[in-house]
Residue, then its C-alpha position, 0 to 999 in steps of 0.5 A: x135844419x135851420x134856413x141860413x138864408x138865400x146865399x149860404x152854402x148848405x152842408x147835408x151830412x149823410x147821416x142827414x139824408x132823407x128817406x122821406x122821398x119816392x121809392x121803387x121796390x129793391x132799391x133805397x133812395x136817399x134825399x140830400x138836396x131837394x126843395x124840402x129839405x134845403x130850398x133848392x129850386x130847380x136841382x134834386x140830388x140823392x143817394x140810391x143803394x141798390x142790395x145785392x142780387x136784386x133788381x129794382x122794378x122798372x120805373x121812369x123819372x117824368x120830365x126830369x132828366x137823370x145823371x147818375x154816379x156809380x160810387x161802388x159796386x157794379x150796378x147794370x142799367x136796364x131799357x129798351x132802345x127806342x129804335x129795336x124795342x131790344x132790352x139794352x144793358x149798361x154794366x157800369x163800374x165805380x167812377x162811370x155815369x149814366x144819363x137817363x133821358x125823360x120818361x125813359x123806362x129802365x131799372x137798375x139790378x145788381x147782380x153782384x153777390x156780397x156786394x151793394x150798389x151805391x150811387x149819386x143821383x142828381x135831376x133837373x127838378x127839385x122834386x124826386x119824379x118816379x113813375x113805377x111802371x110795368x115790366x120792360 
């Protein structure tokens, strides 16, 4: 895409999302906004599409913060509570978010049949940090 300049909105297409960014087994990440792609400097935005009945290796995102979108389906978010070491489960439907704090470990599964799991991610780094980790 051609640099409009510093104070241009930019309009990414979805058939224009990148692949070409930090993946983690059982999932698919998309890049839309990030700094190679449009020059952001301090935000990374993404699709994520998680297939039905897989679970994604655990991972955590560096010192980045995560929000998360749920567009479709009925992804479950997976970590432990710092307090009880407990594994914790967030079973998420269309229109909900999730917050994932820095280096928090966690994965998402689907556990959904027939169905994929399609969510926006965004970070506060303009660089898509994963770190995959050993088991929760």
């Amino acid at each position: 895409m051609p640099d409009p300049g510093p104070a241009s909105l930019r309009l990414i297409r979805a058939a224009d999302l990148s692949a070409a960014t930090a993946q983690t087994a059982g999932m698919v990440r998309a890049a839309a906004i990030s700094g190679d792609l449009v020059g952001a400097q301090s935000l990374w935005m993404g699709r994520t599409i998680l297939p039905a009945g897989v679970s994604s290796g655990d991972h955590h995102h560096g010192e980045s913060e995560t929000g998360i979108y749920v567009v479709s389906g009925n992804p479950v978010f997976v970590c432990r509570d710092a307090a009880s070491g407990d594994l914790v489960r967030l079973e998420t439907e269309p229109g909900d978010y999730v917050w994932v704090p820095p280096h928090v470990h966690h994965r998402e599964e689907n556990p959904a049949p027939g169905t994929d799991a399609v969510v926006v991610i965004a970070r506060s780094t303009q660089e898509a940090i994963v770190v995959n980790v050993d088991a929760l």
